[in-house]
C-alpha positions as a Markdown table, in Angstrom:
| # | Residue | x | y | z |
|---|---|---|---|---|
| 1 | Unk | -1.9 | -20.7 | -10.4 |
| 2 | Unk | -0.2 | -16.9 | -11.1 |
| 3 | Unk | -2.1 | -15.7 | -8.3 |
| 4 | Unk | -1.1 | -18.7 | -5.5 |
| 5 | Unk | 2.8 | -18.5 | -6.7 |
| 6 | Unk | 2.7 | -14.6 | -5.9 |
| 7 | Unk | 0.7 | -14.3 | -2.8 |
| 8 | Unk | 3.0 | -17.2 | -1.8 |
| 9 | Unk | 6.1 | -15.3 | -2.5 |
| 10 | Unk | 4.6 | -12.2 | -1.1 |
| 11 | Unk | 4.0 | -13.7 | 2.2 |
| 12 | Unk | 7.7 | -15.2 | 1.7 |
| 13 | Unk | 8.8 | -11.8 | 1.5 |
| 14 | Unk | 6.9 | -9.6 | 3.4 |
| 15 | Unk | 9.0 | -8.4 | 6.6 |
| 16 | Unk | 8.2 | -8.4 | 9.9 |
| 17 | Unk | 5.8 | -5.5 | 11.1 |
| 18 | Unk | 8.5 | -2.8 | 13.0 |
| 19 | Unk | 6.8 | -0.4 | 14.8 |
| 20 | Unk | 8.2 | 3.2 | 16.5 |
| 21 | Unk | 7.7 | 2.9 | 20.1 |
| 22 | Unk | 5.1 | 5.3 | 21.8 |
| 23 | Unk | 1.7 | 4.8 | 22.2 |
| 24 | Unk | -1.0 | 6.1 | 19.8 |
| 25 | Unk | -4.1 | 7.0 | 22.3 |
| 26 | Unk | -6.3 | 9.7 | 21.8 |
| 27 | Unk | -8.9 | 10.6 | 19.0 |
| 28 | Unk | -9.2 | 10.6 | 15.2 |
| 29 | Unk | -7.5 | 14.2 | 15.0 |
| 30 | Unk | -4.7 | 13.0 | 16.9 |
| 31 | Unk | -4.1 | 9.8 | 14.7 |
| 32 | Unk | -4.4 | 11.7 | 11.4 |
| 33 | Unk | -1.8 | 14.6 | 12.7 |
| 34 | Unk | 0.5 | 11.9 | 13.6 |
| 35 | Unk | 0.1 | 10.5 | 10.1 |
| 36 | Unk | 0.7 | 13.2 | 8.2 |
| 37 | Unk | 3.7 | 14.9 | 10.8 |
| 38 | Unk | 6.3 | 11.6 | 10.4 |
| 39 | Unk | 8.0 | 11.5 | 7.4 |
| 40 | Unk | 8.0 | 7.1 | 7.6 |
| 41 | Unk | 4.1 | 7.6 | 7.7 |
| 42 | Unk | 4.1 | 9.9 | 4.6 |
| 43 | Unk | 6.7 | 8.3 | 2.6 |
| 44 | Unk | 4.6 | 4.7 | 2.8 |
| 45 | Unk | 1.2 | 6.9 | 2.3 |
| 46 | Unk | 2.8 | 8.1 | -0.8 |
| 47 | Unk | 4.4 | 5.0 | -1.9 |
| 48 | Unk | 1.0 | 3.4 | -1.1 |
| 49 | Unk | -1.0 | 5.8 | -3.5 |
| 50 | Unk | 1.7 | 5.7 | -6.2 |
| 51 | Unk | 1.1 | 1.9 | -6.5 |
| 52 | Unk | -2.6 | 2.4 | -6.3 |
| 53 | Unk | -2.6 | 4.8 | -9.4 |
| 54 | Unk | -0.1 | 3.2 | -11.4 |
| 55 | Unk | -1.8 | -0.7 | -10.5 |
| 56 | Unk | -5.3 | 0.9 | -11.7 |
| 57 | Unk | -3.9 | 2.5 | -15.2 |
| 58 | Unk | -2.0 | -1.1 | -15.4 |
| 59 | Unk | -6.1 | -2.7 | -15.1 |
| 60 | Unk | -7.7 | -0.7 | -17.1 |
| 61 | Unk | -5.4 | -0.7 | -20.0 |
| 62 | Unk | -5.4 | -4.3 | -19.7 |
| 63 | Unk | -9.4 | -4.3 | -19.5 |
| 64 | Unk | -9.2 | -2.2 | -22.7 |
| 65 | Unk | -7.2 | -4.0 | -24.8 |
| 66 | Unk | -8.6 | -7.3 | -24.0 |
| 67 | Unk | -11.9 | -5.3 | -25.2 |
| 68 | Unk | -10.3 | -4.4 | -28.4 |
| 69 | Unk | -9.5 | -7.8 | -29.1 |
């Protein structure tokens, strides 16, 4: 039930995908210098990672404690 009310109200929430216009052609070492020389692209990479570390300490101290019980 938690986890259908909160995908629900992420979807609910979630904004529409705004993209920078230009096109992105070319190879893998053009995509990955494009990445990591806009500061949008690196700010949401960092943001992204942040929330990954902190989500996975949240988990496993929650895996751990439930152990301990």
């Amino acid at each position: 039930m938690t986890r259908t009310l909160f995908t629900t109200l992420m979807l609910i929430a979630a904004p529409p995908a705004l993209a920078h216009p230009g096109a992105h052609h070319g190879t893998l070492l053009d995509a990955v210098a494009h990445l990591f020389s806009e500061p949008y692209h690196l700010a949401l990479a960092t943001a992204a990672v942040l929330f990954g570390v902190l989500g996975a300490r949240a988990l496993r101290r929650r895996s751990q404690r439930r152990q301990a019980d």
